[in-house]
Backbone as a printed PyTorch tensor [residue, N CA C, xyz], in Angstrom:
tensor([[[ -1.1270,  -5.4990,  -5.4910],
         [ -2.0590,  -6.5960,  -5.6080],
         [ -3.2430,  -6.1450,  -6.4490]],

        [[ -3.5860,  -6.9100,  -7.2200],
         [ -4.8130,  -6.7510,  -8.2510],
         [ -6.3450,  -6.9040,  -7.0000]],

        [[ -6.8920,  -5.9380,  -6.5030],
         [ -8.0330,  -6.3510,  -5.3430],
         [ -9.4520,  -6.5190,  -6.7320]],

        [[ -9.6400,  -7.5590,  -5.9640],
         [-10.9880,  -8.0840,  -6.2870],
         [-12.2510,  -7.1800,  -6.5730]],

        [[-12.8320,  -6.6590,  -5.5510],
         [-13.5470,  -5.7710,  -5.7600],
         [-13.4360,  -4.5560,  -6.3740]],

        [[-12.5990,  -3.7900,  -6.1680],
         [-12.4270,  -2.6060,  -7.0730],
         [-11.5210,  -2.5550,  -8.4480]],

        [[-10.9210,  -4.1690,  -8.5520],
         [-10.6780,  -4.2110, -10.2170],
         [ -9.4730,  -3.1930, -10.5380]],

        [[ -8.6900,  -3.1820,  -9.5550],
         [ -7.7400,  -1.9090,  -9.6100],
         [ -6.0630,  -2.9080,  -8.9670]],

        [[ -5.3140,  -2.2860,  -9.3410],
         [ -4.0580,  -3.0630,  -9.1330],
         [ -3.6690,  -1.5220,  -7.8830]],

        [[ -3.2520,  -2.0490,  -6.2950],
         [ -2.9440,  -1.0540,  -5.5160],
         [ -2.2510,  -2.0920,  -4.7080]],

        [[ -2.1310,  -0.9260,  -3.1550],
         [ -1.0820,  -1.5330,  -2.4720],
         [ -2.1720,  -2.2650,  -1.3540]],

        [[ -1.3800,  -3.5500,  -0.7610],
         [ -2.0080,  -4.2360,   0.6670],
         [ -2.3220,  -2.8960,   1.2430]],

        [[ -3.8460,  -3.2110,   2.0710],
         [ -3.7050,  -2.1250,   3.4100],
         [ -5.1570,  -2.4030,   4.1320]],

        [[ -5.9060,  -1.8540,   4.8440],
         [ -7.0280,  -2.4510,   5.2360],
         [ -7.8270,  -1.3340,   6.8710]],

        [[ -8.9040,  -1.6100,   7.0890],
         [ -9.2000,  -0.7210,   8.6790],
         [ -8.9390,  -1.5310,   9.7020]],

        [[ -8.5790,  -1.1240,  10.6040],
         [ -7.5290,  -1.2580,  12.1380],
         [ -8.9940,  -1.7090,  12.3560]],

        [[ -8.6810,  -2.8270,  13.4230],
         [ -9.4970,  -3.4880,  14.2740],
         [ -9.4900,  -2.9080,  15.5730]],

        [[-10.4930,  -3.0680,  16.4980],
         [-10.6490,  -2.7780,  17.7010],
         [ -9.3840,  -2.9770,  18.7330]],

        [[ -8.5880,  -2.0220,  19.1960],
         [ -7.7940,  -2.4290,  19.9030],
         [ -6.2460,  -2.3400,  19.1080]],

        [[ -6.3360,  -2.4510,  17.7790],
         [ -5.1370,  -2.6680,  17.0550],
         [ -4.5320,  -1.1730,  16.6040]],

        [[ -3.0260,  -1.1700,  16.4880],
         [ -2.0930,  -0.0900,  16.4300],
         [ -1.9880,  -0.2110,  14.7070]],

        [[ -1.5980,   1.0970,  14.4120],
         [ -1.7470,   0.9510,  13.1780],
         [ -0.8250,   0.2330,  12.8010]],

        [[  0.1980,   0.0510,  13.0010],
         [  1.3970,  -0.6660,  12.5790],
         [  0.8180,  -2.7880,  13.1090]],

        [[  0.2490,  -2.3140,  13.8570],
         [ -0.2480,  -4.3810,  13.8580],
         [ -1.2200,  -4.1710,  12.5790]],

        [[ -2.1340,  -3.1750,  12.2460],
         [ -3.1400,  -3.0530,  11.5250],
         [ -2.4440,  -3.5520,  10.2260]],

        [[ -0.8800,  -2.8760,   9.9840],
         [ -0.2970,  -2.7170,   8.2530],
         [  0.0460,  -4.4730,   8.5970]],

        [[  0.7500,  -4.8630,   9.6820],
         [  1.2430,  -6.3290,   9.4050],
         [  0.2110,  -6.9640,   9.4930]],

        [[ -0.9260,  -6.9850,   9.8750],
         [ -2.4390,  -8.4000,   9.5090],
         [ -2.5650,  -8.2370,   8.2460]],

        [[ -2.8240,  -6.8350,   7.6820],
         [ -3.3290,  -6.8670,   6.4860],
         [ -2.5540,  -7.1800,   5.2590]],

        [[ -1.0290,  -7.0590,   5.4400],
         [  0.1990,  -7.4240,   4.3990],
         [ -0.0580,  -8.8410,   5.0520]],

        [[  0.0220,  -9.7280,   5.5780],
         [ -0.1550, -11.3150,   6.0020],
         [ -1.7340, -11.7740,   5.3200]],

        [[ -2.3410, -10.9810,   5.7180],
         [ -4.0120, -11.3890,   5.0700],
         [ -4.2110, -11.3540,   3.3990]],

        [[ -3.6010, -10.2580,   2.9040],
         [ -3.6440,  -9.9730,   1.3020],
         [ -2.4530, -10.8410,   0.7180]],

        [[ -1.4320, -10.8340,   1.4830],
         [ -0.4890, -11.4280,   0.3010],
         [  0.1680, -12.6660,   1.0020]],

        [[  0.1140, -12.8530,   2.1850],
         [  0.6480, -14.1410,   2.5510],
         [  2.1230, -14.2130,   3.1270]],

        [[  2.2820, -12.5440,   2.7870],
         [  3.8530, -12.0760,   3.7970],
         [  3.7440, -11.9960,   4.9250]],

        [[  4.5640, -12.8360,   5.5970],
         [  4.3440, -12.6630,   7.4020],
         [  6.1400, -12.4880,   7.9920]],

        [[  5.5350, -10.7600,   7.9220],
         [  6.7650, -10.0990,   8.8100],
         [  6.5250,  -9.0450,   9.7180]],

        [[  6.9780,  -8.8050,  10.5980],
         [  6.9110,  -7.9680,  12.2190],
         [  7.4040,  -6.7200,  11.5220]],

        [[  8.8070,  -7.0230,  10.6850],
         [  9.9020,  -5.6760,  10.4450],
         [  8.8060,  -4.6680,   9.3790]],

        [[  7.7260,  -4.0080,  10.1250],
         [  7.7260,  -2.7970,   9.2100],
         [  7.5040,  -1.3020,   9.8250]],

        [[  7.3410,  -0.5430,   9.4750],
         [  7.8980,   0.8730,  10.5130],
         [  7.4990,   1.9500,   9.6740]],

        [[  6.8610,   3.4360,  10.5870],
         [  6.6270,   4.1530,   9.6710],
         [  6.8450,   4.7480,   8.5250]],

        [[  6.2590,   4.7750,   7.8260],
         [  6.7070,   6.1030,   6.6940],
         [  5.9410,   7.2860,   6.3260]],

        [[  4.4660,   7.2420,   6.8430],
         [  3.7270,   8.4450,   6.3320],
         [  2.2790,   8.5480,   6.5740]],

        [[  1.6150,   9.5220,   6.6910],
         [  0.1920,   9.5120,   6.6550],
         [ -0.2240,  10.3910,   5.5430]],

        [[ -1.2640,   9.7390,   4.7700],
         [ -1.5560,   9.9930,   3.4530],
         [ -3.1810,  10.7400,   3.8120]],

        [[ -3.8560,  11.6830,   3.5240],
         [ -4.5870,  11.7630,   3.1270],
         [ -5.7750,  12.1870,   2.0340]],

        [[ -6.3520,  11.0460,   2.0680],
         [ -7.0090,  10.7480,   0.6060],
         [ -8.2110,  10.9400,   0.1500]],

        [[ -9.1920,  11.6620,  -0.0750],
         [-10.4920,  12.0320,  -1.0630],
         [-10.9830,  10.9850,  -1.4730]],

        [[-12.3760,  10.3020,  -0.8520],
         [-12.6270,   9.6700,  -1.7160],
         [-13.5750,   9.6470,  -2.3620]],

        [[-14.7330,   8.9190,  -3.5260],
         [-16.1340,   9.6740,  -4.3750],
         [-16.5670,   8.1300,  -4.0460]],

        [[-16.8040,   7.4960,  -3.7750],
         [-17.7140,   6.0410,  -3.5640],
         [-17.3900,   5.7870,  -2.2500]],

        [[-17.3140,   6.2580,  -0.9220],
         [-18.6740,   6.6940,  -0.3610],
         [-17.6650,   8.2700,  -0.3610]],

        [[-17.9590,   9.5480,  -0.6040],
         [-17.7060,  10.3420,  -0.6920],
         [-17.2720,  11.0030,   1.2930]],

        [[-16.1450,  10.7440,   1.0980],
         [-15.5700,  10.8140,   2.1680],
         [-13.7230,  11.1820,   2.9100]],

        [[-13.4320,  11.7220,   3.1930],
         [-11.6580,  12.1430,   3.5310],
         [-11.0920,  11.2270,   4.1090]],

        [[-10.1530,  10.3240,   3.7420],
         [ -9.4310,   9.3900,   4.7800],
         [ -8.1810,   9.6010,   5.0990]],

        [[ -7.6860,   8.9690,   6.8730],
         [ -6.0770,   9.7000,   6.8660],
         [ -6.1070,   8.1710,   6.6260]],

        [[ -4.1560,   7.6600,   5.8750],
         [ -3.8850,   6.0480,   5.8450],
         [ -2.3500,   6.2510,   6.6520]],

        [[ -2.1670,   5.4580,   7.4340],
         [ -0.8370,   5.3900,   8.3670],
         [ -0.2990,   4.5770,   6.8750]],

        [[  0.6750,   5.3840,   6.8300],
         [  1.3550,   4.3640,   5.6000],
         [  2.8790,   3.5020,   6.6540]],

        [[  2.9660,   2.2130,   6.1570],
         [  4.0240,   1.4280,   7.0420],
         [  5.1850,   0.9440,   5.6610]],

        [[  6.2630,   0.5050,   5.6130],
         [  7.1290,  -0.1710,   4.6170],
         [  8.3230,  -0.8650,   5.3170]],

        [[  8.4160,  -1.5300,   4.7640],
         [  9.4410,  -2.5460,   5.3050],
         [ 10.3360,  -3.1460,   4.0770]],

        [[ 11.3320,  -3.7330,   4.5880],
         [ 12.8720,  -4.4960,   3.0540],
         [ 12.3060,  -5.6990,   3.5630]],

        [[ 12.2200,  -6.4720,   2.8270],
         [ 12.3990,  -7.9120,   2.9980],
         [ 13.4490,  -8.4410,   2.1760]],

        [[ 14.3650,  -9.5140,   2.9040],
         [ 15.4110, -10.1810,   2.4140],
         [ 14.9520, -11.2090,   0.9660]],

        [[ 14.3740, -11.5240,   1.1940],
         [ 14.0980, -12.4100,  -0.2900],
         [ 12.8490, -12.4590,  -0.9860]],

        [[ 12.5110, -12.8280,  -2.1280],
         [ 11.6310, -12.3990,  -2.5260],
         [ 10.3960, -13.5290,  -1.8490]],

        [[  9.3280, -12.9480,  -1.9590],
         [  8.3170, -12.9190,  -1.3470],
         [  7.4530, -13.9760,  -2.0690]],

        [[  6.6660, -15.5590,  -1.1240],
         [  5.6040, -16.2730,  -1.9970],
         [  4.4640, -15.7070,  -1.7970]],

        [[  3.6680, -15.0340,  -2.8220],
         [  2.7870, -14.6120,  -2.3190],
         [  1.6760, -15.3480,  -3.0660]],

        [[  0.4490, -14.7860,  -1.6700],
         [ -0.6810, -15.8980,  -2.0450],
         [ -2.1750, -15.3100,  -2.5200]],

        [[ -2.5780, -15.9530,  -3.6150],
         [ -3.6700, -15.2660,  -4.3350],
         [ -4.7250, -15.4540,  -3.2010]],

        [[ -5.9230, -15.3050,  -2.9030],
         [ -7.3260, -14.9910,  -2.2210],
         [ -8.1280, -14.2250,  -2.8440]],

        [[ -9.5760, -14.6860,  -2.0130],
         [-10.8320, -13.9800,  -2.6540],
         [-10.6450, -12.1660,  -2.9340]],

        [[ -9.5900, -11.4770,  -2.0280],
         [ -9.0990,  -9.9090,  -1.9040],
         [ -8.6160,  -9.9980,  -2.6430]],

        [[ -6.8150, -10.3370,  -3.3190],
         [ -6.2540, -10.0480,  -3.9510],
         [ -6.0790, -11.6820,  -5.0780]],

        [[ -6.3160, -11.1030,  -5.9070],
         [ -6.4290, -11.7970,  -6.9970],
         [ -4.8070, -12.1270,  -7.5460]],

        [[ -4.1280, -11.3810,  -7.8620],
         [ -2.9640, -11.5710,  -8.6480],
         [ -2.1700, -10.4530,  -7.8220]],

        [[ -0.5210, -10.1920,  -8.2360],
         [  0.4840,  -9.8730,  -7.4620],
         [  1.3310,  -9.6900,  -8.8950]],

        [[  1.5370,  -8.0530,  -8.7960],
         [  2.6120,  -8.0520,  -9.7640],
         [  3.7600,  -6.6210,  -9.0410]],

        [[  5.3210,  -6.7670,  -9.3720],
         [  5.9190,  -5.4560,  -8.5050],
         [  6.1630,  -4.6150,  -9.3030]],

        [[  6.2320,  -3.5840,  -9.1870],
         [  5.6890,  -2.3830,  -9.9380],
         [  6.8720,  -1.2770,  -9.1760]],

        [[  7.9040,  -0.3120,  -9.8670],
         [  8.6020,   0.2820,  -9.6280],
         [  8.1590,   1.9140,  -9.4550]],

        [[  8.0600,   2.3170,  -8.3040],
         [  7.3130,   3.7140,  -8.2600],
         [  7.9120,   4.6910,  -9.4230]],

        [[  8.5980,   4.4270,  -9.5400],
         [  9.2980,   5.6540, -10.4550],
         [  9.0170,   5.8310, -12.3870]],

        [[  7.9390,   3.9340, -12.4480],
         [  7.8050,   3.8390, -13.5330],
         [  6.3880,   4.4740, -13.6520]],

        [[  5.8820,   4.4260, -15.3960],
         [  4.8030,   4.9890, -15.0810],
         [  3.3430,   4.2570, -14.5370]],

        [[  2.0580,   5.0810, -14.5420],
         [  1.0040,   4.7820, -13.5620],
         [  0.0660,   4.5110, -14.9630]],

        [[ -0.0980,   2.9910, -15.1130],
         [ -1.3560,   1.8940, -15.8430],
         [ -2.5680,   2.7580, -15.5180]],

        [[ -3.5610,   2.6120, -16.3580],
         [ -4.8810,   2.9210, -15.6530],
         [ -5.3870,   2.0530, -15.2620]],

        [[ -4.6250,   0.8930, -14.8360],
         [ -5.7840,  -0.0690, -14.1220],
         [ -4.9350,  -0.3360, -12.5300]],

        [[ -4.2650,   1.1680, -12.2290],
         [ -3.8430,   1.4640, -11.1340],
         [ -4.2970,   1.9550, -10.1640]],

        [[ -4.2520,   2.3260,  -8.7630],
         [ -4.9270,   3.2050,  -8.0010],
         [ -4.3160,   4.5140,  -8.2060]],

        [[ -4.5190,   5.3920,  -8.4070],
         [ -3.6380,   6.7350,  -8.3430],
         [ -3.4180,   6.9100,  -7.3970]],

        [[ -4.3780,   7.3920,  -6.4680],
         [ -3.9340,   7.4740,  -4.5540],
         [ -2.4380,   6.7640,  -4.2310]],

        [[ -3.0770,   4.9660,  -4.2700],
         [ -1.5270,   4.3710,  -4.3760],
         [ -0.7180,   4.5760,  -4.4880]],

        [[ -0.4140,   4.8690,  -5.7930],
         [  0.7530,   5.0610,  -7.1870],
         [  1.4540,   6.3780,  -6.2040]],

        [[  0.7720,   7.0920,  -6.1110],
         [  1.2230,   8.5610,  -5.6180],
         [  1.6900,   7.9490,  -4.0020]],

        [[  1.2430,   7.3150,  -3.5500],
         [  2.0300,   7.3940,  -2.1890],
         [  2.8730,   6.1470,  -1.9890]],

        [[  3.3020,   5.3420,  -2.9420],
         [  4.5070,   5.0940,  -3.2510],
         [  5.4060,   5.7090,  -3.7460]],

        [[  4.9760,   6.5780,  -4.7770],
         [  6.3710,   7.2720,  -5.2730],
         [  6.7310,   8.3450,  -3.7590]],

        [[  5.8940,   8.7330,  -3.3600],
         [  5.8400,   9.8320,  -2.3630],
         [  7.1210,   9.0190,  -1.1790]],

        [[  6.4570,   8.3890,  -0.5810],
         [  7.8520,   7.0520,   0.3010],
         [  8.7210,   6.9360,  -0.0050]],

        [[  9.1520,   6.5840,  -1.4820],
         [ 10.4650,   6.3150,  -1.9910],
         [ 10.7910,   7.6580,  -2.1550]],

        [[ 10.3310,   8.7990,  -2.5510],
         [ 11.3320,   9.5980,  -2.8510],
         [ 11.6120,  10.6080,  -0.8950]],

        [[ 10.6210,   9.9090,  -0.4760],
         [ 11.2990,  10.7900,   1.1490],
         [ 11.9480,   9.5550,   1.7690]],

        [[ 12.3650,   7.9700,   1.3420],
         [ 13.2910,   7.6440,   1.7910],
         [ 14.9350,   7.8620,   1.3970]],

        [[ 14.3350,   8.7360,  -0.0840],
         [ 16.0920,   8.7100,  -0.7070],
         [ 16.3590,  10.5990,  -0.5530]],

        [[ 15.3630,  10.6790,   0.2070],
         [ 15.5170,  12.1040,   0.8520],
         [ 15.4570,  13.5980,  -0.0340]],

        [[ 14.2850,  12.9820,  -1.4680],
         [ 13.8630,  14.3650,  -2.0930],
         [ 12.4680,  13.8600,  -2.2980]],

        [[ 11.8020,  14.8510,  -0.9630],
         [ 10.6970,  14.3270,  -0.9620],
         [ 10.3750,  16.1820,  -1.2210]],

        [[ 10.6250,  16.9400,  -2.3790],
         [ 10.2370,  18.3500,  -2.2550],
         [  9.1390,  18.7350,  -3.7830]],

        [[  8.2550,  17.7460,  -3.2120],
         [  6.9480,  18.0860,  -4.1050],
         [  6.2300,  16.7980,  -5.0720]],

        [[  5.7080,  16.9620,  -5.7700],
         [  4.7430,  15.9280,  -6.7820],
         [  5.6320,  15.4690,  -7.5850]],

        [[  5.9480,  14.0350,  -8.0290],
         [  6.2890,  13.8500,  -9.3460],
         [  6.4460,  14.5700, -10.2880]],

        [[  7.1130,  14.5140, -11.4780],
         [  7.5220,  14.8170, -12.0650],
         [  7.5470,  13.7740, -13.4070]]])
């Protein structure tokens, strides 16, 4: 999703509410950003990420899920536009790198060579 504020094309994701599991946390915020409303998603990873605006370490429960058909998704004041993007292709600079990297990172430990950085 193209997010609004930071002008950067990355993935849905958002901070856990009071009370909420990270996995309800990944399905509000994939329903809130893009307008996908599905239960089926399940771990894949915890990422952690460096950041310089507010200069700070974050862990991210990363979640992924298949969906059977393709997806209507819905623009909002967060995500502006919606485009799908193949981890394996290369990384735009008007990408998140963090992102970029922990998608390819998922896909390559779901197809089970997850033994180091891109390439």
């Amino acid at each position: 999703m193209f997010d609004s504020w930071r002008k950067q094309w990355e993935l849905p994701g958002g901070t856990r509410e009071p009370g909420e599991t990270p996995r309800r946390t990944a399905v509000r915020e994939l329903r809130e950003e893009t307008g996908i409303h599905t239960d089926d998603l399940g771990f894949a990873a915890v990422a952690a990420v460096g950041l310089v605006r507010p200069n700070r370490r974050e862990l991210l429960a990363v979640h992924r899920g298949c969906l059977r058909f393709p997806p209507r998704l819905t623009a909002n004041d967060g995500a502006l536009a919606f485009r799908w993007w193949r981890p394996a292709a290369d990384v735009d600079e008007d990408m998140s790198p963090p992102d970029a990297e922990i998608a390819m990172r998922v896909l390559r430990a779901r197809s089970g060579d997850d033994a180091g950085p891109p390439t």
